[in-house]
N, C-alpha and C positions, 0 to 999 in steps of 0.2 A: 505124737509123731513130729517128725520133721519138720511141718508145712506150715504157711500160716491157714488158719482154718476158714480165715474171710476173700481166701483167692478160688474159684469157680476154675477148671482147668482149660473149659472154652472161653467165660468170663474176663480172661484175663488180658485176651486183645481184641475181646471184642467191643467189652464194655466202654463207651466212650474212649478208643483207642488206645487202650494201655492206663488210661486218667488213674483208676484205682492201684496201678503200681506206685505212679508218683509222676512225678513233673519231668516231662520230656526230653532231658538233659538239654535242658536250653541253653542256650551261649554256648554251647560245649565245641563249636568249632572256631577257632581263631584264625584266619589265617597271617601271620606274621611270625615274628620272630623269639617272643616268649615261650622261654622253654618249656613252662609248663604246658603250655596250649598242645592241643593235636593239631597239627597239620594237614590240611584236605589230603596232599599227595601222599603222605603217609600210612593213611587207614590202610590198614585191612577188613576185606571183607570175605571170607571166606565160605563153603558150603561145600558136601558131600558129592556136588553136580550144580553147574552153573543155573539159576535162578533171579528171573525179576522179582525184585520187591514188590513189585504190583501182585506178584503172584501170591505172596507170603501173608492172608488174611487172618489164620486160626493157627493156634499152637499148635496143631495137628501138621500143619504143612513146613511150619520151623523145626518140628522134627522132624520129618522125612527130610528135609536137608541139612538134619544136624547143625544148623545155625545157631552161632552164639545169640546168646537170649539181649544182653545190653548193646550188642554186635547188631541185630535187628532195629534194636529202641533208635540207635547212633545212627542208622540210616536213614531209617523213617522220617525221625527228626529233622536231617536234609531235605530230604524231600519236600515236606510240611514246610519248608522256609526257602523252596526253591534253589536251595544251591545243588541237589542232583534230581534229577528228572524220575517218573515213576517208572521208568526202562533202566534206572539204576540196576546192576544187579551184582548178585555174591560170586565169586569165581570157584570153580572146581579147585580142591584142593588135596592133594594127597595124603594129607597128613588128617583126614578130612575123611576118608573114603572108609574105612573100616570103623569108624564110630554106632555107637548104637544106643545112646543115651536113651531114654525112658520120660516120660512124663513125669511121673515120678521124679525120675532126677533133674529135671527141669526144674521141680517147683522145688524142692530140696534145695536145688544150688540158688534160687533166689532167695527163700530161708537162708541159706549160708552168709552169701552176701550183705542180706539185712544184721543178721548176729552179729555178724563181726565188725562192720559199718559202726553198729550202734555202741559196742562195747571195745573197739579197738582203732575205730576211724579207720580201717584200712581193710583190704578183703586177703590179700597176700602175706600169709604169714613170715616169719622170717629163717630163713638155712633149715632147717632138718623139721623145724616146729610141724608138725600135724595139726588135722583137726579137732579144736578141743575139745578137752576131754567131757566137760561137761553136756557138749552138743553132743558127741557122740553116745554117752549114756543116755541123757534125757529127752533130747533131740530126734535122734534116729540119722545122725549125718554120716551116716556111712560111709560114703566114697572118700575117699584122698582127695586130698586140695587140689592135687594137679588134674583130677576129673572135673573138681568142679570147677577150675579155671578154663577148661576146654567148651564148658557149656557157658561160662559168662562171657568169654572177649577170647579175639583173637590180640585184641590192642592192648596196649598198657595200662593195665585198670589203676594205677598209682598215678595218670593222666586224668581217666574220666572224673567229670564234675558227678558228686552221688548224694545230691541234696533231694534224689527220687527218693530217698528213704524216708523225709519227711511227712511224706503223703500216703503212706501205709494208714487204712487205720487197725492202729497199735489196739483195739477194744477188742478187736475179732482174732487176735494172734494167739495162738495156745498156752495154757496157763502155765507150763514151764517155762517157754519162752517170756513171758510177761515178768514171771518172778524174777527170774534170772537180771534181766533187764532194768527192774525196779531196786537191785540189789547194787548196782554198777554202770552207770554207763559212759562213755568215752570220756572224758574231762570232769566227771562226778568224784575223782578218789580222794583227792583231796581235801573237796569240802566236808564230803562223810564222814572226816576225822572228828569234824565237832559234834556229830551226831554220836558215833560209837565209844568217844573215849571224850574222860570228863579231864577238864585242866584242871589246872592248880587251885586252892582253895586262897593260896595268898596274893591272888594277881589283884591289883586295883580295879575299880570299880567299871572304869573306862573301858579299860581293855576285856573285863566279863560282859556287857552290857556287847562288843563286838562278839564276842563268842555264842551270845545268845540270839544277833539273830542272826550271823553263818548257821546256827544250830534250827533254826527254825527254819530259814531255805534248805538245806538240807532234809529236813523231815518232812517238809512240802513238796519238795523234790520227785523226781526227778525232772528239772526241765529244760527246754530246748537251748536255749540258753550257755546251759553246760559243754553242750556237745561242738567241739573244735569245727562241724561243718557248716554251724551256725555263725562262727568267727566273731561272736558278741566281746569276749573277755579279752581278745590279744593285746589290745588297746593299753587296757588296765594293767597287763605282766599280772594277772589275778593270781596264775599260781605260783609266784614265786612271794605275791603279797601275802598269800597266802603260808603259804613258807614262814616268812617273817611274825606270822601273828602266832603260828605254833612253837614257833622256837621261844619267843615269850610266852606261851601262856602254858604250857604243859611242859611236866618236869622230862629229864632225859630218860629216866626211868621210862613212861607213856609213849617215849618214842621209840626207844629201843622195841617196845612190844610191837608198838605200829610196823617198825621194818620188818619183824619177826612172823609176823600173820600177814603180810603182804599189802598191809593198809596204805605203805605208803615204800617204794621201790628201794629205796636207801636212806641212813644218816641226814639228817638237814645240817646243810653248810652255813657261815654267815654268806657264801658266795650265794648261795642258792634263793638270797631270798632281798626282798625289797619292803622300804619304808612306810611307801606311800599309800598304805594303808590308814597311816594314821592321819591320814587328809582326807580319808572318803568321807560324802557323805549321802543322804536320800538318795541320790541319784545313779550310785553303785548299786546300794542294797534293793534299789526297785526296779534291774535290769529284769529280775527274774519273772516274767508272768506267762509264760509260754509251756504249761505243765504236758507231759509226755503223754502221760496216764490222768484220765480221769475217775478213777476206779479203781 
């Protein structure tokens, strides 16, 4: 099914406030002038019928008013840090008023969220794209994305901070979900190039001794590290250094297949790619120790 199997459907706000979804969206409100930030006067809060957040204890009462589920966490969180008071509440909304979301699709669209978090960094697919395909056969994600964007936010989820997905534990999520996961995830595709496809047999010794151990973080893999929410690698331009060490060490033939099976999104350019790989040293290859999966 859909869900993860370690989320209890009372458990989930009750258990230490939410703790077992993930970390609070902390920092998540700025108020200034950075565009990425949300703006207090901006939020929305919306609901099926005007409601205090004091009121809102059990998932049970987040659905009777059809409240967004991160739309909930995002208030709370105010609260919890005293920038809106516990009479804070969500306003009657018409767009609002014939909803009838499901428990079910509650814990579903939080599974969605998470999936796509993990494997895409982002929750909003792009123009026409659906829910993938593989969630929907193996998963059970039924609904259209624009349902489950009705249950996650009313606000601009390409705003929210969603480093709550860190604190899933990933041991108790459903074992397609798990595979799936351990197959790919957000900033993973690259390095698995050295796992799944072997270079050149004539590259020097230097540059194999680099391939061997990208090839060994990768089969240690997957780790936190990887994943752009962690923002470990930007520093490095890793995938473009990355880039660079494929363009020498595997023939064009190895890559033409990588673009063909989707291992890697397009042709590697010399634009595409950086040097400064050949200056790493320990201190690159030992970012990695933060593994996803222990199991």
């Amino acid at each position: 099914m859909g869900r993860f199997e370690s989320l209890e459907v009372e458990g989930i706000i009750e258990e230490q406030s939410l703790a077992e979804i993930g970390v609070l969206l902390e920092n998540l409100i700025i108020i200034g002038s950075n565009q990425k930030s949300l703006v207090l006067e901006n939020l929305k809060f919306y609901a099926n019928k005007e409601v205090a957040i004091k009121e809102l204890t059990t998932l049970d009462s987040i659905i009777k008013y059809q409240i967004p589920i991160l739309d909930w966490l995002l208030m709370r969180n105010l609260v919890l840090n005293g920038i809106l008071t516990e009479n804070a509440t969500f306003k009657e909304s018409d767009d609002r008023l014939n909803l009838c979301f499901s428990k079910e699709d509650y814990l579903s669209a939080i599974s969605y969220a998470f999936y796509l978090l993990m494997t895409r960094n982002k929750i909003v697919t792009e123009g026409s794209e659906e829910v993938p395909a593989f969630a929907v056969k193996h998963l059970s994600f039924t609904l259209n994305k624009e349902s489950y964007i009705l249950i996650l936010s009313s606000n601009n989820l390409d705003k929210l901070p969603h480093d709550w997905i860190t604190s899933f534990n990933v041991e108790k999520i459903s074992k397609p979900m798990k595979n799936r996961l351990k197959a790919g995830i957000a900033g993973s595709r690259t390095i698995n190039i050295f796992k799944n496809y072997n270079w050149k047999e004539d590259i020097d010794d230097s540059l194999k001794q680099i391939c061997l151990r990208l090839r060994k973080i990768a089969q240690e893999g997957p780790f936190w590290e990887f994943h752009p929410i962690k923002d470990k690698l930007s520093g490095l331009s890793f995938a473009k250094n990355l880039n660079g060490i494929i363009l020498e060490s595997f023939s064009e033939e190895s890559i033409n297949k990588m673009v063909k099976s989707r291992a890697i999104y397009k042709m590697i350019n010399k634009e595409d790619t950086l040097n400064n790989w050949k200056n790493w040293d320990d201190s690159v290859y030992n970012i990695f120790k933060s593994k996803i999966f222990q199991s």
